[in-house]
ZADO-1210 file (C-alpha; in nm, 4 decimals, padded with zeros to 6 digits):
<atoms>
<atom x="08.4115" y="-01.1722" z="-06.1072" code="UNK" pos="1"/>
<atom x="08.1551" y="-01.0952" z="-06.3795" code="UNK" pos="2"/>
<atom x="08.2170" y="-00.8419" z="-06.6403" code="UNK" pos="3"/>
<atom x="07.9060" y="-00.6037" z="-06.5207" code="UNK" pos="4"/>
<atom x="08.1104" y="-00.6398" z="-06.1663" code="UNK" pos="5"/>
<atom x="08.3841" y="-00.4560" z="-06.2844" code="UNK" pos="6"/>
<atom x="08.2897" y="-00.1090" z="-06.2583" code="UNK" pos="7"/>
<atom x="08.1451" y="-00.1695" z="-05.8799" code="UNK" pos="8"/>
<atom x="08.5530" y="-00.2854" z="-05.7980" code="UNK" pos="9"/>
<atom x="08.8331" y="-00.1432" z="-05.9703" code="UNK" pos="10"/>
<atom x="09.0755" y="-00.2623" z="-05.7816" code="UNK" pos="11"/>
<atom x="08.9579" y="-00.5995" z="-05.8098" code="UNK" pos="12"/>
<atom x="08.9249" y="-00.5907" z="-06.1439" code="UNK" pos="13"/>
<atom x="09.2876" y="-00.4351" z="-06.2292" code="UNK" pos="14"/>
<atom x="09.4043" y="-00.7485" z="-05.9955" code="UNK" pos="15"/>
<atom x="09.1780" y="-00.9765" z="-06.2259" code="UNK" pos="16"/>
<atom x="09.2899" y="-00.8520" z="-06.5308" code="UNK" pos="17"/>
<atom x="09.6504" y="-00.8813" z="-06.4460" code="UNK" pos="18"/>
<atom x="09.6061" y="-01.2521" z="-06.3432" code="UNK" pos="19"/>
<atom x="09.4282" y="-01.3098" z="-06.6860" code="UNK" pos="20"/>
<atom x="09.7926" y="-01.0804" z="-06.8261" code="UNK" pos="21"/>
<atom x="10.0376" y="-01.3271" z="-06.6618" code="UNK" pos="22"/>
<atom x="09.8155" y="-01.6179" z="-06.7461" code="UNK" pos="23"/>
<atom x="09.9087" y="-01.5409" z="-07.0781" code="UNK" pos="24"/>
<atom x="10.3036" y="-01.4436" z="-07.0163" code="UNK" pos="25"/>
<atom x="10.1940" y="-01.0839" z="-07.0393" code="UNK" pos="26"/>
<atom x="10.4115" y="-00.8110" z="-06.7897" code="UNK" pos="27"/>
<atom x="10.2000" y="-00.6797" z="-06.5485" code="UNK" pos="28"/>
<atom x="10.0883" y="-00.3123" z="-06.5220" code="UNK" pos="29"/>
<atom x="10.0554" y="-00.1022" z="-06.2055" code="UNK" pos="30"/>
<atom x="09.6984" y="-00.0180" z="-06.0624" code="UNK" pos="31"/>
<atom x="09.8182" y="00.3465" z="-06.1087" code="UNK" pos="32"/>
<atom x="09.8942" y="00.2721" z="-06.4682" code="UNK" pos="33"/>
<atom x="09.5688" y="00.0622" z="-06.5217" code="UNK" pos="34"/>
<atom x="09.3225" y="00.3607" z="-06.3629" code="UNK" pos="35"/>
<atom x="09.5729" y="00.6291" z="-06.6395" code="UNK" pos="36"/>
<atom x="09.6669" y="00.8498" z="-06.3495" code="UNK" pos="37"/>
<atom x="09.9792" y="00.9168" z="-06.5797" code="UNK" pos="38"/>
<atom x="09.7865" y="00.9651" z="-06.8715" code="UNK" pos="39"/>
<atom x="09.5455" y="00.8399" z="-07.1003" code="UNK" pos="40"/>
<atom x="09.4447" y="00.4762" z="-07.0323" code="UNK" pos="41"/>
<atom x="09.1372" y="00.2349" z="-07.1081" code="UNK" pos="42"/>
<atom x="09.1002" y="-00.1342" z="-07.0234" code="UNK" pos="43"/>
<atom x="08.8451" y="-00.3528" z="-07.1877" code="UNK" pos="44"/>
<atom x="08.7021" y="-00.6691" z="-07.1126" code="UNK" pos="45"/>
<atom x="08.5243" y="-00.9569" z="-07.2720" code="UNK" pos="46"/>
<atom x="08.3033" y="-01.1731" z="-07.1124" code="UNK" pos="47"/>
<atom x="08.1312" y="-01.4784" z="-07.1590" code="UNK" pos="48"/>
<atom x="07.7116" y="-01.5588" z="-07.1549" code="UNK" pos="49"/>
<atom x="07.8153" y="-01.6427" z="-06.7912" code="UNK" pos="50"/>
<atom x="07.9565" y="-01.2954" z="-06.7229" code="UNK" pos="51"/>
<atom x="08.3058" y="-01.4491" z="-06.6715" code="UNK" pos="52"/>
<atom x="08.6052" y="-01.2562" z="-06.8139" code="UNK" pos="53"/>
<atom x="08.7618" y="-01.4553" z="-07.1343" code="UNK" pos="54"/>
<atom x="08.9994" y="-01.1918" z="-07.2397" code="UNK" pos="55"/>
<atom x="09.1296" y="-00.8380" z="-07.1414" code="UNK" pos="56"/>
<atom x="09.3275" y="-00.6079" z="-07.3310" code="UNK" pos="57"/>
<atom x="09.5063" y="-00.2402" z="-07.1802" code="UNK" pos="58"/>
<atom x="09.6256" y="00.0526" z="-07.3894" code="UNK" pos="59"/>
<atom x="09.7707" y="00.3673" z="-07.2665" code="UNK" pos="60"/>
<atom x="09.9990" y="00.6207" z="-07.4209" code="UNK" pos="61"/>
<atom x="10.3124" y="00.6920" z="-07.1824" code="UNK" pos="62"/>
<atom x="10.5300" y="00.9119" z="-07.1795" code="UNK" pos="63"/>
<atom x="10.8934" y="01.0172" z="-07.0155" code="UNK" pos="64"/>
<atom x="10.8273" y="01.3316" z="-06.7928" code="UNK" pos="65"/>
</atoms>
């Protein structure tokens, strides 16, 4: 999947990113927790001149309810 790709599919891309995640040994996050639909959340991507995804990182500020 191409980085310009990854607004047309979020789903695929919060699959994508998590295979990049445990690639790397990373824990993976939930799509709920990817798309913040319990609170503030951004993903970003960065691709190659190919439009191939080289590295993602996730940030999100949780919270105990």
């Amino acid at each position: 999947m191409g980085v310009a790709d990854f607004e047309a599919d979020p789903a695929r891309r919060a699959a994508d990113d998590r295979d990049i995640w445990a690639e790397a040994g990373v824990a993976p996050f939930s799509d709920s927790m990817l798309a913040g639909d319990f609170g503030p959340a951004i993903t970003v991507a960065i691709g190659d001149r190919a439009g191939a995804v080289v590295a993602t990182a996730h940030a999100n500020l949780p919270h105990n309810a």
